[in-house]
N, CA, C and O atoms as a Maestro MAE file, in Angstrom:
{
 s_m_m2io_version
 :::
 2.0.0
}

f_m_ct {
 s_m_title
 :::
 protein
 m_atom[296] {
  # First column is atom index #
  i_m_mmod_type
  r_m_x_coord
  r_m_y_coord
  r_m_z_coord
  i_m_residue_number
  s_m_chain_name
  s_m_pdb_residue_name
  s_m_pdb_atom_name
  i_m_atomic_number
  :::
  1 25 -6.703 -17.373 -13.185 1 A "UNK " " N  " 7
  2 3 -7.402 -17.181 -11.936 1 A "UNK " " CA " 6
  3 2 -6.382 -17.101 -10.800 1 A "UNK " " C  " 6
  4 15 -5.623 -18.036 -10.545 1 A "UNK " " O  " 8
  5 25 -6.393 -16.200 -10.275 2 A "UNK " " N  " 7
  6 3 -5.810 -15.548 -8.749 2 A "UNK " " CA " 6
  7 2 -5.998 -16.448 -7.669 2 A "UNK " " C  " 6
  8 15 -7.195 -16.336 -7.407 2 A "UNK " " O  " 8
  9 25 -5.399 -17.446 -6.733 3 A "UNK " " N  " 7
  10 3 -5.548 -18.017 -5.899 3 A "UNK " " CA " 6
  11 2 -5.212 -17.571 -4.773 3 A "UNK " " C  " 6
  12 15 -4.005 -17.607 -4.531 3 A "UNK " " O  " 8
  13 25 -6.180 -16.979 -3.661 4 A "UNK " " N  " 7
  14 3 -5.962 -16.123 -2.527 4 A "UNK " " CA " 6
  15 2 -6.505 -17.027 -1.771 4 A "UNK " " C  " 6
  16 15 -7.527 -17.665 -2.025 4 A "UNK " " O  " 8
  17 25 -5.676 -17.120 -0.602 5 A "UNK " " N  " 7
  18 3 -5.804 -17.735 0.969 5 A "UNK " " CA " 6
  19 2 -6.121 -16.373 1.828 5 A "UNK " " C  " 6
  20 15 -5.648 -15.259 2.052 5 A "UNK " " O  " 8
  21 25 -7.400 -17.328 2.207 6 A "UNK " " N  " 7
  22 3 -8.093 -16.558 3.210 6 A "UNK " " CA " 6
  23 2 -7.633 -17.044 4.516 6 A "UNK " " C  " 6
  24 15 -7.764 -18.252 4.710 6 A "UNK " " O  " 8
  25 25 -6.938 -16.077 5.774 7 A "UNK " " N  " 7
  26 3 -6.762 -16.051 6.414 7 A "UNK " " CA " 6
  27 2 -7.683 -16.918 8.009 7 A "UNK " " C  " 6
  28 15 -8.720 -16.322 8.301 7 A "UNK " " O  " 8
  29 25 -7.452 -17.807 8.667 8 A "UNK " " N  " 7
  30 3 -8.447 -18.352 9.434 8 A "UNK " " CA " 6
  31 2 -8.882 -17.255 10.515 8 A "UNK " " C  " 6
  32 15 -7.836 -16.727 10.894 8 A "UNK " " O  " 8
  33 25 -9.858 -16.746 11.104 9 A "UNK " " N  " 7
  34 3 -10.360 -15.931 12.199 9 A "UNK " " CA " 6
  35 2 -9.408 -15.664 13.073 9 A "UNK " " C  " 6
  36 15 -9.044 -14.557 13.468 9 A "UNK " " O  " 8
  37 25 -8.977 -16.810 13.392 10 A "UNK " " N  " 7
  38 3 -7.854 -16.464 15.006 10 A "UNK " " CA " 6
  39 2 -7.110 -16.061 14.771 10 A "UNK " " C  " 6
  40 15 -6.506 -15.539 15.708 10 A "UNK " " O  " 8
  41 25 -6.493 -15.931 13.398 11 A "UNK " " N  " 7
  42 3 -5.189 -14.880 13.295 11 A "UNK " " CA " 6
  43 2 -5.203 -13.670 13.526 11 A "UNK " " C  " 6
  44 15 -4.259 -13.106 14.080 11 A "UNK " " O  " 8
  45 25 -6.087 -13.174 13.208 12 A "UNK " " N  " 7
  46 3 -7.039 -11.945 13.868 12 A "UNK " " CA " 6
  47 2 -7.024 -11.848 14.495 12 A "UNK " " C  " 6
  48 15 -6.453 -10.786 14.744 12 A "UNK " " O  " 8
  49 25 -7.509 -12.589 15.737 13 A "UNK " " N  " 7
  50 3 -7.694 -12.966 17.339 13 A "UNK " " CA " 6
  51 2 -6.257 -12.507 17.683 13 A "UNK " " C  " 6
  52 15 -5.831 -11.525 18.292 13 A "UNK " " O  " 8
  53 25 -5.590 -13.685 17.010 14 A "UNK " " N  " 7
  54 3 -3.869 -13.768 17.582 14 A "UNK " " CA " 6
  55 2 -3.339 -12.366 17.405 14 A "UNK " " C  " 6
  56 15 -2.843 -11.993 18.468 14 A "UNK " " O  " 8
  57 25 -3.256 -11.433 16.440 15 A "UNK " " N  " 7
  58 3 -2.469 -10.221 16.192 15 A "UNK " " CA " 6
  59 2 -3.115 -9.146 17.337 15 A "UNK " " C  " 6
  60 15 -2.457 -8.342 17.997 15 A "UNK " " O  " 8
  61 25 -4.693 -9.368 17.397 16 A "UNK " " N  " 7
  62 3 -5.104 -8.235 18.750 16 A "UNK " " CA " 6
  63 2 -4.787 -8.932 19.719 16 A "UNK " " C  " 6
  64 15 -5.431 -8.480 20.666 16 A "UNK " " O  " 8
  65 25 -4.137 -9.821 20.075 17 A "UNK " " N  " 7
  66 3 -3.549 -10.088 21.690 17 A "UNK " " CA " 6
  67 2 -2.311 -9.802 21.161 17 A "UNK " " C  " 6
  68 15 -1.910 -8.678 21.462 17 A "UNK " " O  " 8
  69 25 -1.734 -10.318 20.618 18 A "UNK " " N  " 7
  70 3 -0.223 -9.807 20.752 18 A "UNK " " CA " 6
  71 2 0.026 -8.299 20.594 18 A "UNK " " C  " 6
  72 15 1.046 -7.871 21.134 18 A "UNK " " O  " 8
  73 25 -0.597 -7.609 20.069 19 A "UNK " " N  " 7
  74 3 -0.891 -6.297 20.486 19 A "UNK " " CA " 6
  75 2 -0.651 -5.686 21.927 19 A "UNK " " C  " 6
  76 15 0.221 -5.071 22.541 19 A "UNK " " O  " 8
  77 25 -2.188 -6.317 22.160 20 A "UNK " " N  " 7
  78 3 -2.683 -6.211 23.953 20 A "UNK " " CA " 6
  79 2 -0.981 -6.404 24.596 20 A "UNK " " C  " 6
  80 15 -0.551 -5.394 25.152 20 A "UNK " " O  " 8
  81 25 -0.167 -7.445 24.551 21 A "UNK " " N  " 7
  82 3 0.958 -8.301 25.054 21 A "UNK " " CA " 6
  83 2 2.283 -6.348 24.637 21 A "UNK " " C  " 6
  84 15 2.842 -5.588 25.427 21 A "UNK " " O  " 8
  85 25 2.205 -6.353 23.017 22 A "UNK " " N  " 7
  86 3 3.308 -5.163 22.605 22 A "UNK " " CA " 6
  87 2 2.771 -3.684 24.115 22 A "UNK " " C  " 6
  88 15 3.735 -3.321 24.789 22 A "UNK " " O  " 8
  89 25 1.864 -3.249 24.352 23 A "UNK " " N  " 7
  90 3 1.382 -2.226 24.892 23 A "UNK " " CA " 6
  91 2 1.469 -2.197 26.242 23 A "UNK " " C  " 6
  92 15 1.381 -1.238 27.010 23 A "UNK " " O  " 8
  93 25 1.781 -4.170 26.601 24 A "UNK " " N  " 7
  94 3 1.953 -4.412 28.227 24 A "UNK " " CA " 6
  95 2 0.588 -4.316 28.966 24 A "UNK " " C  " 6
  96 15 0.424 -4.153 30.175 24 A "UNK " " O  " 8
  97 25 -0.524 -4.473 27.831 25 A "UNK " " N  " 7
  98 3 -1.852 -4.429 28.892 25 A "UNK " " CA " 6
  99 2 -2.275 -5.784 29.896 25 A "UNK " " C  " 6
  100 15 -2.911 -5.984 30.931 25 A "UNK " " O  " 8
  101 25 -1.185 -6.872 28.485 26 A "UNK " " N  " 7
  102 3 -1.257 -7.885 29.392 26 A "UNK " " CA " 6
  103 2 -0.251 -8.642 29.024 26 A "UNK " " C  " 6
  104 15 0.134 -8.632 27.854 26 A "UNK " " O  " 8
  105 25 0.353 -9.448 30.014 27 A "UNK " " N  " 7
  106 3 1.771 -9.845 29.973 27 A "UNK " " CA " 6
  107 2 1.734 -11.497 29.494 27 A "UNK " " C  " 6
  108 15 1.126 -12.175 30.322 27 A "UNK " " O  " 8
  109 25 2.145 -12.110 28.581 28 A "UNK " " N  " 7
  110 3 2.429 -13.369 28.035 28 A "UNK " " CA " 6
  111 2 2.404 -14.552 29.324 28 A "UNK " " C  " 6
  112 15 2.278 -15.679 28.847 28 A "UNK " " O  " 8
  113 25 2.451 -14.550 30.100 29 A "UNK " " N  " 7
  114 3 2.457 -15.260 31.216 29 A "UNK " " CA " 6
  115 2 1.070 -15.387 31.966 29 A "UNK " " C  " 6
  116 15 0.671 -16.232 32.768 29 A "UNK " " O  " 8
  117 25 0.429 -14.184 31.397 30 A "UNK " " N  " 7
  118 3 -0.875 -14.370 32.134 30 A "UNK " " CA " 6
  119 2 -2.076 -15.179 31.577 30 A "UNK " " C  " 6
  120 15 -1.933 -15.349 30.367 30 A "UNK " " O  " 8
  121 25 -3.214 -15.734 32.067 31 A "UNK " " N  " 7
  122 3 -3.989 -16.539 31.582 31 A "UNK " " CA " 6
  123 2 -4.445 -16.057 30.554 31 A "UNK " " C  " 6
  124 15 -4.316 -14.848 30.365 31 A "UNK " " O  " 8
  125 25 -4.975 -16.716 29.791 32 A "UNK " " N  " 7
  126 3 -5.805 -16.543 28.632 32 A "UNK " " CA " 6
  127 2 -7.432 -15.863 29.037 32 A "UNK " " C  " 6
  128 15 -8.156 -15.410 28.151 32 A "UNK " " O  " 8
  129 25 -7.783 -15.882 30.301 33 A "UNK " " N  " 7
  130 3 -8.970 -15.638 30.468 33 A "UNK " " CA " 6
  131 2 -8.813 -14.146 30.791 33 A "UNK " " C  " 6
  132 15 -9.946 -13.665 30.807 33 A "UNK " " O  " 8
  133 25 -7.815 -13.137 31.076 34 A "UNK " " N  " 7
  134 3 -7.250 -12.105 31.277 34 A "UNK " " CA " 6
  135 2 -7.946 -11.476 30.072 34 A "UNK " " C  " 6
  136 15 -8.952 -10.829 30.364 34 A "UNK " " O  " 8
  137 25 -7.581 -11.536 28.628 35 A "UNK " " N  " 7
  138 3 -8.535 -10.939 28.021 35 A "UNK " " CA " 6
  139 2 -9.950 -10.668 27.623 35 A "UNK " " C  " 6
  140 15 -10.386 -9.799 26.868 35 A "UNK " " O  " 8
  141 25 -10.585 -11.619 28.309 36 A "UNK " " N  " 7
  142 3 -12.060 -11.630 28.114 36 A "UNK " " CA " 6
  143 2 -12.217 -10.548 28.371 36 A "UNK " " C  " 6
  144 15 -12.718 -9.983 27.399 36 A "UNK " " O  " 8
  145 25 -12.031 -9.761 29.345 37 A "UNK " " N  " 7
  146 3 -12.501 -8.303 29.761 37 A "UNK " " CA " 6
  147 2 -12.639 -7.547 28.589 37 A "UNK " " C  " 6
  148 15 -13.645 -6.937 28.226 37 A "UNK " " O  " 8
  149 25 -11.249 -7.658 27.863 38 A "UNK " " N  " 7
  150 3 -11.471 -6.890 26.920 38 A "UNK " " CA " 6
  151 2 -11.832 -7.007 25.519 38 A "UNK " " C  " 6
  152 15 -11.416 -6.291 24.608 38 A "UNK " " O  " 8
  153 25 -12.637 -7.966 25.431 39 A "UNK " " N  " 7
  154 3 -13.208 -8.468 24.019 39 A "UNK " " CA " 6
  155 2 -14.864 -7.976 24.351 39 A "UNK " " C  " 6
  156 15 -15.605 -7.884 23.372 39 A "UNK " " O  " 8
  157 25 -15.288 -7.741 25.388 40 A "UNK " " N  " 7
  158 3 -16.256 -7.686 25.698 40 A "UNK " " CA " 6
  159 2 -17.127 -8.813 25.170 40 A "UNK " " C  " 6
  160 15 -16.663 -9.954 25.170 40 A "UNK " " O  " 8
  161 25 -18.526 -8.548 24.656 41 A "UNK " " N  " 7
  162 3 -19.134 -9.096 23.721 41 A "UNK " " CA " 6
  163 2 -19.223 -9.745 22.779 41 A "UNK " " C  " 6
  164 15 -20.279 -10.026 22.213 41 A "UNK " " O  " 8
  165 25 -17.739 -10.208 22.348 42 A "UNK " " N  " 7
  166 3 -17.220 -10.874 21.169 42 A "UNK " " CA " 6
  167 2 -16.590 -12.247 21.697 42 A "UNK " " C  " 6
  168 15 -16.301 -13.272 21.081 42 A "UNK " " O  " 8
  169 25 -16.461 -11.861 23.265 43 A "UNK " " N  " 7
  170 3 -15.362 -12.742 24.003 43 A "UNK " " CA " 6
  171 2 -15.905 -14.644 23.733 43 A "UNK " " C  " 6
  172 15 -15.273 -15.665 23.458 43 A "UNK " " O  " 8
  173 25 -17.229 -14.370 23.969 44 A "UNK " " N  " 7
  174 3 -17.851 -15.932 24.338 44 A "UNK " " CA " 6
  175 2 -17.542 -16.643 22.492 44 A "UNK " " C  " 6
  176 15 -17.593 -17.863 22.331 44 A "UNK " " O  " 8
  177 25 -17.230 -15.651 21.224 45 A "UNK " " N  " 7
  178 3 -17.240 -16.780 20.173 45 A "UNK " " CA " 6
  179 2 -15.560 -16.600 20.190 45 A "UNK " " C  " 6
  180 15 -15.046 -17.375 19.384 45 A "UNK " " O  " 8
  181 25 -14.771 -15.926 20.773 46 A "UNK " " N  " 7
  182 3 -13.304 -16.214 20.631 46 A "UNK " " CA " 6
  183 2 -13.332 -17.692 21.855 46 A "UNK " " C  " 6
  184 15 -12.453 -18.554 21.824 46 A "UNK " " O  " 8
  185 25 -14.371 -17.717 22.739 47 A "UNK " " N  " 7
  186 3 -13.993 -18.472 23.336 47 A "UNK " " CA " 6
  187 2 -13.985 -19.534 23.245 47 A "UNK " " C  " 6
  188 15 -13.051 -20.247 23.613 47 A "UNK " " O  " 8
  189 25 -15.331 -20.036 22.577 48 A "UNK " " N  " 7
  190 3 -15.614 -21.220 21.444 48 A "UNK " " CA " 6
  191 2 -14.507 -21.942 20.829 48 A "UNK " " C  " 6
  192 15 -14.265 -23.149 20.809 48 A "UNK " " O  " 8
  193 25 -13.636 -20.541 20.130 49 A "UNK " " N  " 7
  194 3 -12.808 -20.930 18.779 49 A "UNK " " CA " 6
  195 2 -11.713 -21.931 19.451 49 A "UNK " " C  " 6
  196 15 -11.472 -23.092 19.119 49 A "UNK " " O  " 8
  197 25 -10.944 -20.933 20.788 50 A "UNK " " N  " 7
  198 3 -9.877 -21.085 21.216 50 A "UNK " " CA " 6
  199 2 -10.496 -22.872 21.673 50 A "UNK " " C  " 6
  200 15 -10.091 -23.923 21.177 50 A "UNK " " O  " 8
  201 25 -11.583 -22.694 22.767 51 A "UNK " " N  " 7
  202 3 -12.053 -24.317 23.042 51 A "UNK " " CA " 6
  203 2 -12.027 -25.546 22.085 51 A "UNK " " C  " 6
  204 15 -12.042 -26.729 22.427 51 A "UNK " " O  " 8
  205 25 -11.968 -24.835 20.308 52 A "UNK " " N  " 7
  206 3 -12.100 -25.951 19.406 52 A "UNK " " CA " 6
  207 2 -10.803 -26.229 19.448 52 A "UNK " " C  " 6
  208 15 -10.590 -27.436 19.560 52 A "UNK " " O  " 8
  209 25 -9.474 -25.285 19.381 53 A "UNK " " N  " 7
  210 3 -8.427 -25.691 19.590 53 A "UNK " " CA " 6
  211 2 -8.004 -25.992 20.664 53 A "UNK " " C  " 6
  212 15 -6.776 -25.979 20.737 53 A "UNK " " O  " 8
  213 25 -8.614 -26.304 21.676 54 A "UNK " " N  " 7
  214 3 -8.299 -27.532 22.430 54 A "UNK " " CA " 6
  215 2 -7.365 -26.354 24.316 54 A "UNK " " C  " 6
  216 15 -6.923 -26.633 25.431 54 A "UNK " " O  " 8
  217 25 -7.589 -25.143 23.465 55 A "UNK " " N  " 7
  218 3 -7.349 -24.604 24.565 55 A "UNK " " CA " 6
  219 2 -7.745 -23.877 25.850 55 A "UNK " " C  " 6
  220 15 -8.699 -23.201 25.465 55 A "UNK " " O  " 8
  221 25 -7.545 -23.570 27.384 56 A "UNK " " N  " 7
  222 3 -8.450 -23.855 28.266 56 A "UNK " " CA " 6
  223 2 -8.051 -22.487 28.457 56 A "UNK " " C  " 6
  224 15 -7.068 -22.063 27.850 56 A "UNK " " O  " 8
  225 25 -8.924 -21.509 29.491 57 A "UNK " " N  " 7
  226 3 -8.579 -20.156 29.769 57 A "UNK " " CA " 6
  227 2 -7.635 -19.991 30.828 57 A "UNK " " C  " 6
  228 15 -7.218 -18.900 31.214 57 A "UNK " " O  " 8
  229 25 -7.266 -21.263 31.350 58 A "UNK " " N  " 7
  230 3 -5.789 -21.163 32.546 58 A "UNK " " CA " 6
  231 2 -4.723 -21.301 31.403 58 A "UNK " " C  " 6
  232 15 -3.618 -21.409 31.937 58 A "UNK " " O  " 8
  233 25 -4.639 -21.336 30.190 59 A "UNK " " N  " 7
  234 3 -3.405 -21.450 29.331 59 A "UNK " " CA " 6
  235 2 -2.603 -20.158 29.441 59 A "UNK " " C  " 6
  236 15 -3.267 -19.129 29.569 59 A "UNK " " O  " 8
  237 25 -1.455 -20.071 29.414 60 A "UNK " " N  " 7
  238 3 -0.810 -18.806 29.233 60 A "UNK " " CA " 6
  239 2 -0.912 -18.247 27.954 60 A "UNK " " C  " 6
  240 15 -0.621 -18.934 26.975 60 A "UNK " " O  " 8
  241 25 -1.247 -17.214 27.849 61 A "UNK " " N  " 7
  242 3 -1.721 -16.159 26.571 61 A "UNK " " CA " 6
  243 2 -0.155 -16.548 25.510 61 A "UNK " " C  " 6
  244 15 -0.225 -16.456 24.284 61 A "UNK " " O  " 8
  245 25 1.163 -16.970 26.223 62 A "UNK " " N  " 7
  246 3 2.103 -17.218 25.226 62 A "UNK " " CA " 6
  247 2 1.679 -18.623 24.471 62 A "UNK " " C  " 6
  248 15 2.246 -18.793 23.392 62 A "UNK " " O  " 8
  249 25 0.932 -19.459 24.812 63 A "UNK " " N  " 7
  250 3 0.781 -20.471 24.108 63 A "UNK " " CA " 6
  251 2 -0.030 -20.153 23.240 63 A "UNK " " C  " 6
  252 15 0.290 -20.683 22.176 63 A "UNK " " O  " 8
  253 25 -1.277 -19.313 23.126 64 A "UNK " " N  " 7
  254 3 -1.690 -19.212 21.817 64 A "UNK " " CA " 6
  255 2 -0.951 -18.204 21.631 64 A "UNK " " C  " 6
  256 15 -1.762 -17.294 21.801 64 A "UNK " " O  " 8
  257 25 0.323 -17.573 21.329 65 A "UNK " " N  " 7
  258 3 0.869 -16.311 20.636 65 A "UNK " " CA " 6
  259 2 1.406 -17.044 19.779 65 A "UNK " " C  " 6
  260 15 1.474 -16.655 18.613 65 A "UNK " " O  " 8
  261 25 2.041 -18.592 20.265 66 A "UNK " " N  " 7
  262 3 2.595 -19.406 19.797 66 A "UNK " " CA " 6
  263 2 2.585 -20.356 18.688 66 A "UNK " " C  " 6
  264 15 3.541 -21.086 18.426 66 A "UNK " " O  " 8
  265 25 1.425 -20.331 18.008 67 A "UNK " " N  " 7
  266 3 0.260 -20.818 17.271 67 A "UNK " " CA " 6
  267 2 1.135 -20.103 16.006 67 A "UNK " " C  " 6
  268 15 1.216 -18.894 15.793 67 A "UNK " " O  " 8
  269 25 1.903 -21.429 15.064 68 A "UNK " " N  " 7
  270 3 2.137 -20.616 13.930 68 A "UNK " " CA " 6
  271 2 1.015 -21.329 12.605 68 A "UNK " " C  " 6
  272 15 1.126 -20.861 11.472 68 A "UNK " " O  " 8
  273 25 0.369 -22.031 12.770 69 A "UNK " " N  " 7
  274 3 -0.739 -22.385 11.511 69 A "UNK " " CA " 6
  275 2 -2.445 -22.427 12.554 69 A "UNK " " C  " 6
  276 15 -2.535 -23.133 13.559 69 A "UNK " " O  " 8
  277 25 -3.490 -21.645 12.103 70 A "UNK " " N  " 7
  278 3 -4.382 -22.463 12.394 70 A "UNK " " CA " 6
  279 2 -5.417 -23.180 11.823 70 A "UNK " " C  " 6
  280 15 -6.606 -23.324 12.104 70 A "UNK " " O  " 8
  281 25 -4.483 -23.711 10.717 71 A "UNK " " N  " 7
  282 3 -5.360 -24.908 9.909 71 A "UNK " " CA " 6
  283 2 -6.155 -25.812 10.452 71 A "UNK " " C  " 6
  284 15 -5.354 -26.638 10.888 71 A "UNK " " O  " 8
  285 25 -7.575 -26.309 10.791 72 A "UNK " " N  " 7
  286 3 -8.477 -27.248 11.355 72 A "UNK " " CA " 6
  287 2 -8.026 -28.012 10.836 72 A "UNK " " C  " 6
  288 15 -7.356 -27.695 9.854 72 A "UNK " " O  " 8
  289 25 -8.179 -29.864 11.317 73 A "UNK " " N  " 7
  290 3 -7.775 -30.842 10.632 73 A "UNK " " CA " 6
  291 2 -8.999 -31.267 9.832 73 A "UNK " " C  " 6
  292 15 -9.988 -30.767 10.367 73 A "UNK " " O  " 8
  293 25 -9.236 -31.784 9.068 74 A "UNK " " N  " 7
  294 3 -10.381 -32.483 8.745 74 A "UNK " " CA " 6
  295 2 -10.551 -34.117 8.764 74 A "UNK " " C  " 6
  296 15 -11.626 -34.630 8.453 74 A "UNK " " O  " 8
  :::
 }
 m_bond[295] {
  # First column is bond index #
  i_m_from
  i_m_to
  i_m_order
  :::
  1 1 2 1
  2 2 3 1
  3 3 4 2
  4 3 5 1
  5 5 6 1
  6 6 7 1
  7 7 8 2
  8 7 9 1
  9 9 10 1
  10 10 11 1
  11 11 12 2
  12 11 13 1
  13 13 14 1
  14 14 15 1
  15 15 16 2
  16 15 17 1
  17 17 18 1
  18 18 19 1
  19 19 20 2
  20 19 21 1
  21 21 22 1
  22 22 23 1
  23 23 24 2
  24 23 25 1
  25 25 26 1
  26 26 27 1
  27 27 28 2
  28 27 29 1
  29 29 30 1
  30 30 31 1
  31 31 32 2
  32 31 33 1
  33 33 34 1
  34 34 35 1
  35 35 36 2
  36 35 37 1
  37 37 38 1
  38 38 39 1
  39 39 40 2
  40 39 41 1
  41 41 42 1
  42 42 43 1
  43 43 44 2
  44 43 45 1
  45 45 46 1
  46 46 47 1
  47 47 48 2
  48 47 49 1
  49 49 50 1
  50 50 51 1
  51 51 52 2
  52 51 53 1
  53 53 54 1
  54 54 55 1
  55 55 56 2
  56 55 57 1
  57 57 58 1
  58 58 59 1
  59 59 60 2
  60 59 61 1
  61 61 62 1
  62 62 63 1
  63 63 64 2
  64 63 65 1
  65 65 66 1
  66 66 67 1
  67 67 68 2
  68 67 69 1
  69 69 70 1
  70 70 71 1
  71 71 72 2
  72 71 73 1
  73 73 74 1
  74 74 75 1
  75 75 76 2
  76 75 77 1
  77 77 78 1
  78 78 79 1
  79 79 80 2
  80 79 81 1
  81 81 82 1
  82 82 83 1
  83 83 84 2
  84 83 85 1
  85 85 86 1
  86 86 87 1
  87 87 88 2
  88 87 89 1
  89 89 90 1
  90 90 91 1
  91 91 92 2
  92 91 93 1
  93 93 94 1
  94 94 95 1
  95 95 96 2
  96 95 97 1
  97 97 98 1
  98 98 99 1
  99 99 100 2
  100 99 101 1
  101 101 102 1
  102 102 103 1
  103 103 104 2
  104 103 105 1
  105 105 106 1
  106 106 107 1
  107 107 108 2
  108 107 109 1
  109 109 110 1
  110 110 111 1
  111 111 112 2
  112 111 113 1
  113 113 114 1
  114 114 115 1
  115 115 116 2
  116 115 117 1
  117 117 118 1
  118 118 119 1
  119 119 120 2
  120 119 121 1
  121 121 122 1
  122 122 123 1
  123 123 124 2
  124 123 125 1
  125 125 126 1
  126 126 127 1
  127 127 128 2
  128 127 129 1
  129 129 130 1
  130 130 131 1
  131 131 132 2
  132 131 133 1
  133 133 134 1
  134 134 135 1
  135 135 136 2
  136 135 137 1
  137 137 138 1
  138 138 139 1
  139 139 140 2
  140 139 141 1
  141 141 142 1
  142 142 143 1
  143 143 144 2
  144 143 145 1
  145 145 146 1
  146 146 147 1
  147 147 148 2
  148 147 149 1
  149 149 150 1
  150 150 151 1
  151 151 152 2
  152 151 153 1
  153 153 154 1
  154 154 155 1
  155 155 156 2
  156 155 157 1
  157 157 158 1
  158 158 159 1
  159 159 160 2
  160 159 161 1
  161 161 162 1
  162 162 163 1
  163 163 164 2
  164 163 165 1
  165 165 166 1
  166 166 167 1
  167 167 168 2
  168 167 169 1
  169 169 170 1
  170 170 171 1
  171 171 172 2
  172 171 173 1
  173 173 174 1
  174 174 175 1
  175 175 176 2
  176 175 177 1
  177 177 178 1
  178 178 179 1
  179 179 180 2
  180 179 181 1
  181 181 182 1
  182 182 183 1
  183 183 184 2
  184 183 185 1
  185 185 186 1
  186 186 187 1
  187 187 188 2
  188 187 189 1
  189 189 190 1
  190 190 191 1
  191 191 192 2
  192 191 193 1
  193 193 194 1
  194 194 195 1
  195 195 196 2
  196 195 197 1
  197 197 198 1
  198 198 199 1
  199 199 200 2
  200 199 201 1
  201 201 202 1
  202 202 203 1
  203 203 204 2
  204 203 205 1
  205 205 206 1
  206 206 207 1
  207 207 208 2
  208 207 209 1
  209 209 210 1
  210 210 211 1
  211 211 212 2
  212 211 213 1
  213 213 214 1
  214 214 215 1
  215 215 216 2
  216 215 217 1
  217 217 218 1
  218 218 219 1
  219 219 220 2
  220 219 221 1
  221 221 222 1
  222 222 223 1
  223 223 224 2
  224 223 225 1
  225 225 226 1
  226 226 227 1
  227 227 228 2
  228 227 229 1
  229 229 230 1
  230 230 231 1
  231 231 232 2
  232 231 233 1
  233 233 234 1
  234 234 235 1
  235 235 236 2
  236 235 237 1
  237 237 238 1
  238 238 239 1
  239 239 240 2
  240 239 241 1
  241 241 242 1
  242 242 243 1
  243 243 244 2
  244 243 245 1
  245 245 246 1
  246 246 247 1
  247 247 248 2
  248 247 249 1
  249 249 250 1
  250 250 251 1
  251 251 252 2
  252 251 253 1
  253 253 254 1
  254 254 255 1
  255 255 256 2
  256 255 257 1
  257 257 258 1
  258 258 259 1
  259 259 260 2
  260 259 261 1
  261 261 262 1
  262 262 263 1
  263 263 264 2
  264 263 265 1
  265 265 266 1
  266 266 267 1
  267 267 268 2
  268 267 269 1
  269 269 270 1
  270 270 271 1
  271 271 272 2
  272 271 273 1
  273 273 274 1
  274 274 275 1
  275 275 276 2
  276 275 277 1
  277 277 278 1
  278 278 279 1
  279 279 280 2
  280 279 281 1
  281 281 282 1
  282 282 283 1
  283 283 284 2
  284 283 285 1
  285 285 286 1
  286 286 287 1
  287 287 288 2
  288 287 289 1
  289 289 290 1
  290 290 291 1
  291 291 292 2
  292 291 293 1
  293 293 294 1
  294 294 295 1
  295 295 296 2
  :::
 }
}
C-alpha cells in the first residue's frame, strides 16, 4: 500500500499568493487583507483558515509566505 500525504488547503492558498507576490500584483510587505479583493468569493473561508492560524489581516503577506509546515496541532 502507497502512502500519500495529502497536502493541507493553505498550501494552495500559499502558492496563489506567492504567485500574486512573483507578478508584483502585490508586494510581500503589504497586508494580508490586500488580497481579499482578489479571492473574491472564496476570500471569507481563506479567511477563517488564516484566523485558525492565528493570523490577523494587518499581517504582512511575507509572514504567511513564510509558513513552511501547516500541520494543525491536535
Amino acid at each position: 500500500m502507497i502512502n500519500q500525504t495529502v497536502a493541507h488547503p493553505m498550501v494552495k492558498f500559499q502558492r496563489q499568493v506567492k504567485s500574486l507576490v512573483k507578478r508584483q500584483v502585490v508586494q510581500p510587505t503589504d497586508s494580508i487583507w490586500k488580497v481579499a479583493f482578489l479571492f473574491g468569493d472564496e476570500w471569507s473561508h481563506w479567511r477563517k483558515e488564516m484566523e485558525d492560524f492565528d493570523f490577523s489581516m494587518h499581517d504582512p503577506i511575507e509572514d504567511l509566505l513564510a509558513v513552511e509546515s501547516w500541520e494543525e496541532e491536535e
